[in-house]
PLY file of the C-alpha trace (Angstrom):
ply
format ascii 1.0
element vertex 160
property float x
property float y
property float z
element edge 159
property int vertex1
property int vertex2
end_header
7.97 -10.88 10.22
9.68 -9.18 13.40
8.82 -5.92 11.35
5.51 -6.85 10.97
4.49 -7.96 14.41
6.21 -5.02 16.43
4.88 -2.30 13.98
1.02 -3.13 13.73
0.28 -1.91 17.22
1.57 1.34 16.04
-0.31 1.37 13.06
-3.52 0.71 14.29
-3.09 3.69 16.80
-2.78 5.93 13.76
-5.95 7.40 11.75
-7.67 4.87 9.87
-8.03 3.70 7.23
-4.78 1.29 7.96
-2.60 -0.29 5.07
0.08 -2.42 4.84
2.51 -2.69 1.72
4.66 -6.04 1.55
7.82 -4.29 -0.56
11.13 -5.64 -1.51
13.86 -4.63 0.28
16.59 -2.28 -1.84
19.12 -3.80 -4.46
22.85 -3.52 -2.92
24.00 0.22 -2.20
20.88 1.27 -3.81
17.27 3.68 -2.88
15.73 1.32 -5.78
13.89 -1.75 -4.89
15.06 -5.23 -6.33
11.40 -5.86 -7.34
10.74 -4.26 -10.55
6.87 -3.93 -9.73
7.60 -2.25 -6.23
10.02 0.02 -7.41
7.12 1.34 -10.00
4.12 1.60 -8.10
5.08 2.59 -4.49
5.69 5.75 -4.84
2.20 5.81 -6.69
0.79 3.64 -3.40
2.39 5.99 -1.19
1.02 8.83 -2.71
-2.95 8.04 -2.78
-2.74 6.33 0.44
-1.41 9.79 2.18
-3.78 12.01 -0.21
-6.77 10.03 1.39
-5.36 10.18 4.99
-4.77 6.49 5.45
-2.19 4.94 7.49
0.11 3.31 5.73
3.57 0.68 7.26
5.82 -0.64 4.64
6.59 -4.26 5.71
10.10 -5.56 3.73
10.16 -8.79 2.69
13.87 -8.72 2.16
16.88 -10.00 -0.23
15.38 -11.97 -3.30
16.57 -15.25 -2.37
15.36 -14.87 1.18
11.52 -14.24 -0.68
11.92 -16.89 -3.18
12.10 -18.97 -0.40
9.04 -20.85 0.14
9.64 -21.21 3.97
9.69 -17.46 3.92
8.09 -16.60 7.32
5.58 -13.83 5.05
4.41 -17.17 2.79
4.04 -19.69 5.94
1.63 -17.09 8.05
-1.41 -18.57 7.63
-2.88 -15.40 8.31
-1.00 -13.93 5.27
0.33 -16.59 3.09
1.86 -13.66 1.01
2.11 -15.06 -2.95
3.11 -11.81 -4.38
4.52 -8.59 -3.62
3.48 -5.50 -3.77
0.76 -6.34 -2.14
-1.73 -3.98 -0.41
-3.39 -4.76 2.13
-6.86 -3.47 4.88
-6.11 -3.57 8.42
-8.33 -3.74 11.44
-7.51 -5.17 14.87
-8.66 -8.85 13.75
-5.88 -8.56 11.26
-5.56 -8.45 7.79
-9.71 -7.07 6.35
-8.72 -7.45 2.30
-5.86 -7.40 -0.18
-5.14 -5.21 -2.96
-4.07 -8.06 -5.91
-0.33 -7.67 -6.89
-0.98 -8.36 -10.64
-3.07 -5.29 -10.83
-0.24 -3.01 -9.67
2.28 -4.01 -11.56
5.09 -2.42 -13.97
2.15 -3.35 -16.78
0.28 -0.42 -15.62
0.89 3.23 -15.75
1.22 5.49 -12.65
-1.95 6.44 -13.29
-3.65 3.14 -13.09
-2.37 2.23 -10.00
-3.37 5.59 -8.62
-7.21 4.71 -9.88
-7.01 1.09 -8.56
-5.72 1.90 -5.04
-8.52 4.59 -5.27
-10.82 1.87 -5.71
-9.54 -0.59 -3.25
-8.95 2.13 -0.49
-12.81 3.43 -1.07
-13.67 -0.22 -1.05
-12.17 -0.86 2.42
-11.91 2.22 4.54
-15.86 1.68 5.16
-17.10 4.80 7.75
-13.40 5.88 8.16
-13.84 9.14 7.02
-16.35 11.66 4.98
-12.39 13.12 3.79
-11.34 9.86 2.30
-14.96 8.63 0.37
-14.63 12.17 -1.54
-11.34 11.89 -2.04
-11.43 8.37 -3.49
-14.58 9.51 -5.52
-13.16 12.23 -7.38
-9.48 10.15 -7.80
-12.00 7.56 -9.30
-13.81 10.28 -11.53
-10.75 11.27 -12.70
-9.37 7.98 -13.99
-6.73 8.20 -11.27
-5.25 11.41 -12.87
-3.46 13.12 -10.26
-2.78 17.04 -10.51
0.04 18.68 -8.64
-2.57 20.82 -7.04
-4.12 18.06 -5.85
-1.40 16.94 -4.39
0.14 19.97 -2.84
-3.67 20.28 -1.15
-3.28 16.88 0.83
0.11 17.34 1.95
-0.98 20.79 3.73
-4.07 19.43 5.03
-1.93 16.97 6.45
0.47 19.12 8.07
0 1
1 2
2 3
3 4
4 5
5 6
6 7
7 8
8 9
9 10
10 11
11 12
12 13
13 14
14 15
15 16
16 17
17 18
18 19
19 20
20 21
21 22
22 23
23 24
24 25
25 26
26 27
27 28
28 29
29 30
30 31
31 32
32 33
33 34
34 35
35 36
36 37
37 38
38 39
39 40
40 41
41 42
42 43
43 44
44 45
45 46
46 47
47 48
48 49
49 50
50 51
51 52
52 53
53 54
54 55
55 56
56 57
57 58
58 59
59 60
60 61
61 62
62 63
63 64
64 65
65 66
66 67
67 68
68 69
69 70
70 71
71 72
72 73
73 74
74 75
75 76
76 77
77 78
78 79
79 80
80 81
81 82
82 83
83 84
84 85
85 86
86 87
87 88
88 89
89 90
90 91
91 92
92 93
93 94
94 95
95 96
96 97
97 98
98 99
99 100
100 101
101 102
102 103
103 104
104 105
105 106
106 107
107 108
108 109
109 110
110 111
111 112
112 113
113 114
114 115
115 116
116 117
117 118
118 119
119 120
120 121
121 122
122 123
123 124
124 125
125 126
126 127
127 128
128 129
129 130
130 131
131 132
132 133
133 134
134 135
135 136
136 137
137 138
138 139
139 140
140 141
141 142
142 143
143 144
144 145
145 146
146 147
147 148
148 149
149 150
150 151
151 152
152 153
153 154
154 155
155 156
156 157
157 158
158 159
């Protein structure tokens, strides 16, 4: 939660539109994420949330047995009350604008899918944000959230 709280001011300085992702933390002397479902679609998540131009922080909830817990601080926010992870999530100052469903980015969807649903959600939330990121999410969307590595390779050097 410490994460959480001392990280949002920073996001929100960024360009919008402004994302969280609730991940699990890393299995033991590991890169790969306990969750199965996190380890499968961030990289997907991160990918469409930088093509667009969207901020994006990557909260932790940590070890599995600390997120089982149902006194885990993430669960008892009642500004949260985080069920499932990965979840997605809008931000604005007020707090936390909408939430991207775990259960439709899961391992039971190709990379592809979650590419065209955080498409959707992302053109769904960012609002007036930007002309850069309603295009962007259209033509993701057209595409069936294919992905080309021209695409790609575009959005990183506009970034830059």
């Amino acid at each position: 939660m410490t994460e959480l709280t001392s990280s949002l001011p920073k996001l929100l300085e960024m360009p919008a539109p402004h994302y969280v992702l609730f991940t699990s933390g890393n299995r033991p002397n590991s890169d790969v994420p306990w969750c199965p479902d996190c380890a499968l679609t961030l990289p997907a998540i991160r990918r469409v949330v930088h093509l667009v131009g969207g901020s994006l922080l990557e909260v932790d909830v940590g070890s599995l047995p600390e997120w089982k817990s149902p006194q885990h601080p993430l669960r008892q926010d009642p500004q949260l009350r985080l069920k499932n992870i990965p979840t997605l999530q809008h931000w604005i100052k007020g707090g936390p604008a909408a939430a991207l469903r775990a259960d439709v980015i899961n391992r039971d969807v190709s990379e592809q899918e979650v590419h065209l649903e955080v498409a959707k959600f992302i053109k769904l939330t960012a609002g007036a944000a930007s002309k850069f990121v309603s295009q962007t999410t259209t033509d993701l969307i057209a595409q069936n959230g294919a992905l080309d590595a021209a695409t790609v390779d575009a959005s990183m050097q506009q970034s830059e």
